[in-house]
Every structure is written in C-alpha cells, then in structure tokens.
N, CA, C and O of each residue as an XYZ file, in Angstrom:
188
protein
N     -28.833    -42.877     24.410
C     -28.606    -44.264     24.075
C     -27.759    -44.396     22.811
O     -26.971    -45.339     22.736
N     -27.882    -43.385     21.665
C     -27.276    -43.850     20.285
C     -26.053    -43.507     20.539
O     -25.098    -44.133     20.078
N     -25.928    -42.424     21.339
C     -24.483    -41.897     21.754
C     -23.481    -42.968     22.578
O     -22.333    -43.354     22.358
N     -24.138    -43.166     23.282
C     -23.661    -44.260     24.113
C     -22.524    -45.423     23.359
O     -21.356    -45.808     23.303
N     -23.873    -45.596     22.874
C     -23.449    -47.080     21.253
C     -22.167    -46.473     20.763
O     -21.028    -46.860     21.025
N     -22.534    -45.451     20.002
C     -21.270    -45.396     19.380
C     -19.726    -44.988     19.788
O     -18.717    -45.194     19.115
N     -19.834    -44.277     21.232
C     -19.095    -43.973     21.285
C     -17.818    -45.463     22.671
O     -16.599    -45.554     22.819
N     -19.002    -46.260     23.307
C     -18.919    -47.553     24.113
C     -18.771    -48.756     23.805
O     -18.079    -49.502     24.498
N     -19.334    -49.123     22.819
C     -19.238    -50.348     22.000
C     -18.298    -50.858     20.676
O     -18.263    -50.065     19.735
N     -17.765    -51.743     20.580
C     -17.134    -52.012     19.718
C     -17.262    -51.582     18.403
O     -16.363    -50.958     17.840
N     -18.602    -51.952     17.729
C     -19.277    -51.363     16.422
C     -19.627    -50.313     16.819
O     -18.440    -50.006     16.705
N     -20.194    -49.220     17.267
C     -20.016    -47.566     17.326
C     -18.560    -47.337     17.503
O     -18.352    -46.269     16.928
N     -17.635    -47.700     17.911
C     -16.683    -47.473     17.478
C     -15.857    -47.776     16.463
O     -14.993    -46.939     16.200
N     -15.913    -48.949     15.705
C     -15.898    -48.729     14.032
C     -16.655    -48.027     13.373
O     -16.202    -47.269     12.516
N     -17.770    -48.109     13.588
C     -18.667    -46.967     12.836
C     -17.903    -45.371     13.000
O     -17.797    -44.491     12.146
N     -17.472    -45.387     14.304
C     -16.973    -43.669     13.989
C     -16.403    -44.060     13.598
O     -16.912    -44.312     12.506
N     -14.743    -44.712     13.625
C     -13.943    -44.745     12.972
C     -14.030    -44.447     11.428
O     -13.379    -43.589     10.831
N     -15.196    -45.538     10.753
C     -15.104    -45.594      9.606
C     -15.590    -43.910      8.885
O     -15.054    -43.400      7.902
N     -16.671    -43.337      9.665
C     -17.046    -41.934      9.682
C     -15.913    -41.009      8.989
O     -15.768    -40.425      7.915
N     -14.899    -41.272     10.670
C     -13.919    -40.151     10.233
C     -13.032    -40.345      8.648
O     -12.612    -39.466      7.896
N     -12.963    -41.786      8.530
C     -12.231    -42.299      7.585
C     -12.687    -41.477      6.196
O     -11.843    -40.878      5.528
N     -13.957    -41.504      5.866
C     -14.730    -41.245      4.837
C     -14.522    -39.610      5.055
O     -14.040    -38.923      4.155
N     -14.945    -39.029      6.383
C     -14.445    -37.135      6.138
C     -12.949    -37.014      5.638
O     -12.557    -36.204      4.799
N     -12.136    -38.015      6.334
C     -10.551    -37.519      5.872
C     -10.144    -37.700      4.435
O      -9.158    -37.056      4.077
N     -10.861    -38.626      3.376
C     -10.184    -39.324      2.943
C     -11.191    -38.220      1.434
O     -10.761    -38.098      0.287
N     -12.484    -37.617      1.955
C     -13.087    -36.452      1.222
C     -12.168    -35.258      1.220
O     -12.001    -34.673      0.150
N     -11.698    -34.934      2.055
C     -10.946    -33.780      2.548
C      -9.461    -33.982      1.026
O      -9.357    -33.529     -0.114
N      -8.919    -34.555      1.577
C      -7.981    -35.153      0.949
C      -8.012    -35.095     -0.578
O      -7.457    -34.386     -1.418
N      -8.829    -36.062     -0.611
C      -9.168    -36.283     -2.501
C      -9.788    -34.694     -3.257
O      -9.778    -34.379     -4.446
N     -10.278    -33.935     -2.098
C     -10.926    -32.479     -2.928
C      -9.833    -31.616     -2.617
O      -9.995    -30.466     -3.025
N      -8.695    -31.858     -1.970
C      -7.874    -30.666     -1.903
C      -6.162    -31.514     -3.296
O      -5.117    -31.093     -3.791
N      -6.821    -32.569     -3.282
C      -5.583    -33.133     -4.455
C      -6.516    -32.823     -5.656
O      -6.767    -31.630     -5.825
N      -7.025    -33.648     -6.448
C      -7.877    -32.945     -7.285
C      -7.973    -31.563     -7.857
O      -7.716    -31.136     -8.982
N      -8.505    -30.868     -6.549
C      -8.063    -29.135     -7.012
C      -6.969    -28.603     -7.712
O      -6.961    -28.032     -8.802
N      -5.756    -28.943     -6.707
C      -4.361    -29.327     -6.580
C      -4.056    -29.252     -8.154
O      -3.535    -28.299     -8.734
N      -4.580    -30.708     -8.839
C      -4.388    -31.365    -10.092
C      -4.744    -30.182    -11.300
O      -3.966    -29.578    -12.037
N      -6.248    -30.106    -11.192
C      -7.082    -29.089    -12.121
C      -6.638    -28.008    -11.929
O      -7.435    -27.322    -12.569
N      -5.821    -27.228    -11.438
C      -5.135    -26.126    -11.356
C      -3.996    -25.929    -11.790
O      -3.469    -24.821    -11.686
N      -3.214    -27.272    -12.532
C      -1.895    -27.249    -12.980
C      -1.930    -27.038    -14.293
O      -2.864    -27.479    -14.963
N      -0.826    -26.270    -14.890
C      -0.747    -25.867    -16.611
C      -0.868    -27.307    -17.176
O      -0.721    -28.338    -16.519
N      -1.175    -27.210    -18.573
C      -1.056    -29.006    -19.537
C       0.114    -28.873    -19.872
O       0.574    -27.834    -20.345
N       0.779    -29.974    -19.656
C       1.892    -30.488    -19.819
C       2.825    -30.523    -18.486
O       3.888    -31.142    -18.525
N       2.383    -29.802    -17.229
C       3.362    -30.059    -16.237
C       2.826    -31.258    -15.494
O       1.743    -31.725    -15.141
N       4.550    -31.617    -15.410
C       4.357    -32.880    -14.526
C       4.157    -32.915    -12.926
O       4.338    -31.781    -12.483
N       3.858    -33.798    -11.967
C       3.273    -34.006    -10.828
C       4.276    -35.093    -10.400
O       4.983    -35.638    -11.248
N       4.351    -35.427     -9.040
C       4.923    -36.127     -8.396
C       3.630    -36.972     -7.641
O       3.507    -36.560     -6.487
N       2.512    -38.173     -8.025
C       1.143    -38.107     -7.765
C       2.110    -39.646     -7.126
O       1.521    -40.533     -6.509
C-alpha cells in the first residue's frame, strides 16, 4: 500500500521527487565543500 502511494499518486510522487531532491542536492554540497576545504588560502575559485 505505502509503495503504491508513493510511487501512483500525485503526493508520493512529490514526496519522491522531493526525496531525490534532498539526496542530490547532499551529494552535491559534500563534494563542493570538500572541493573548497581542500584549496590552498589565498586561491581563488570560480564558485
């Protein structure tokens, strides 16, 4: 049944949507970040 919902219905399907939104957008921000904290002080970035 919960499967159903989310994957059939309008709101389970924003709900995943919003899901994936929140994994991609983690993914993202911890591989820029890193990215950042790994650069010498004083070099510049193109952010």
């Amino acid at each position: 049944m919960a499967w159903y919902n989310l994957f059939h219905t309008d709101y389970g399907l924003m709900s995943l949507g919003a899901i994936v939104l929140v994994i991609a957008m983690g993914i993202y921000f911890s591989w820029k970040f890193r990215k950042l904290m790994n650069q010498k002080p004083g070099e510049t970035t193109d952010w």
